[in-house]
C-alpha positions as CSV (number, residue, x, y, z in Angstrom):
1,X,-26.9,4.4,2.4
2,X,-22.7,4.2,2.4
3,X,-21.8,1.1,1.1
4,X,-19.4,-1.1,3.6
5,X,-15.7,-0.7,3.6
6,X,-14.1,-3.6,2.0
7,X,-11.8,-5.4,4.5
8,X,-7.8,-4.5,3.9
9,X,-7.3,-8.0,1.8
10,X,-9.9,-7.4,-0.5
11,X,-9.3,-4.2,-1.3
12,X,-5.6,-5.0,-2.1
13,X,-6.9,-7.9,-4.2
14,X,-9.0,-5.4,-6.0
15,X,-6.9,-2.6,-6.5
16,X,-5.5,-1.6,-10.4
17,X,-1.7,-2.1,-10.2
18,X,-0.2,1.2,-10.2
19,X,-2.5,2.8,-7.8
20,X,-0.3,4.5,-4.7
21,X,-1.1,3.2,-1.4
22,X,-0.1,2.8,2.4
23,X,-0.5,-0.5,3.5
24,X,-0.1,-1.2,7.3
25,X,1.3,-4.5,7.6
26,X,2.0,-6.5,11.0
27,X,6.3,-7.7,11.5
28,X,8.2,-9.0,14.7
29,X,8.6,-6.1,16.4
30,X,5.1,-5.0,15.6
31,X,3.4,-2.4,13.0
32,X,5.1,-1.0,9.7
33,X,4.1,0.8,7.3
34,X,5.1,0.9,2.9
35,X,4.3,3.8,0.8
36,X,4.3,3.5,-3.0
37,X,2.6,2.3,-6.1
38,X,1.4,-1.2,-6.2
39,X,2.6,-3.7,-8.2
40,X,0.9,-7.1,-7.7
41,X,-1.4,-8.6,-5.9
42,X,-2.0,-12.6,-6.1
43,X,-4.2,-14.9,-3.4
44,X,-1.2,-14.6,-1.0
45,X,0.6,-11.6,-0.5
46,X,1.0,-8.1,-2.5
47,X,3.9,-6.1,-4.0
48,X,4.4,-2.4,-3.3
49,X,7.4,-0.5,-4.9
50,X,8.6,2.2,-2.3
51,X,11.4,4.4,-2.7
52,X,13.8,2.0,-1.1
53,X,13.0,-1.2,-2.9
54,X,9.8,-3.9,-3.7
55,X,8.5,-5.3,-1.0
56,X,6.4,-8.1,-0.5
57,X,3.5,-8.3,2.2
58,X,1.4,-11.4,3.0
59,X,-2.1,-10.6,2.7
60,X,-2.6,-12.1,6.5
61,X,-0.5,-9.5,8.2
62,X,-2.3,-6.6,7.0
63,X,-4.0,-4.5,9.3
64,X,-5.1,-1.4,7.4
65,X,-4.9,-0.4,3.4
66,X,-6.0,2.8,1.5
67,X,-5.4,4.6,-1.5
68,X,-3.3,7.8,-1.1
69,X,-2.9,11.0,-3.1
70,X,0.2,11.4,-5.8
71,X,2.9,12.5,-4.0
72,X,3.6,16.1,-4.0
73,X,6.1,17.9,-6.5
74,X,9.9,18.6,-5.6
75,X,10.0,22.5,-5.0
76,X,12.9,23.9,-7.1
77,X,16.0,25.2,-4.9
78,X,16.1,28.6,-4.0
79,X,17.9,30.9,-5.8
């Protein structure tokens, strides 16, 4: 028996700060994505630090929400 798949909301209000993620989050023009480590997550909206800056999401306008893998290591320059 596989357990059901919590929807994107929940799982954002249950995630451990820290954790990376991609959340998929509706805007004006239509989908976006942000890629990073979360920060917060309150009954409203979540914070996810990316490599550009913190944004902030409202927890309506998400679509889709997962846990990713670290990201991979910088390869050193070529000699």
């Amino acid at each position: 028996m596989t357990l059901p798949t919590p929807a994107p909301a929940g799982f954002l209000s249950s995630a451990t700060p820290g954790i990376r993620l991609v959340v998929r989050y509706r805007i004006e023009e239509g989908l976006t994505d942000a890629l990073g480590h979360l920060v917060s997550c309150d009954g409203g909206s979540c914070t996810v630090r990316t490599r550009q800056a913190d944004v902030v999401i409202p927890l309506a306008a998400v679509v889709a929400a997962k846990e990713v893998p670290p990201a991979p290591e910088k390869r050193r320059p070529r000699a």
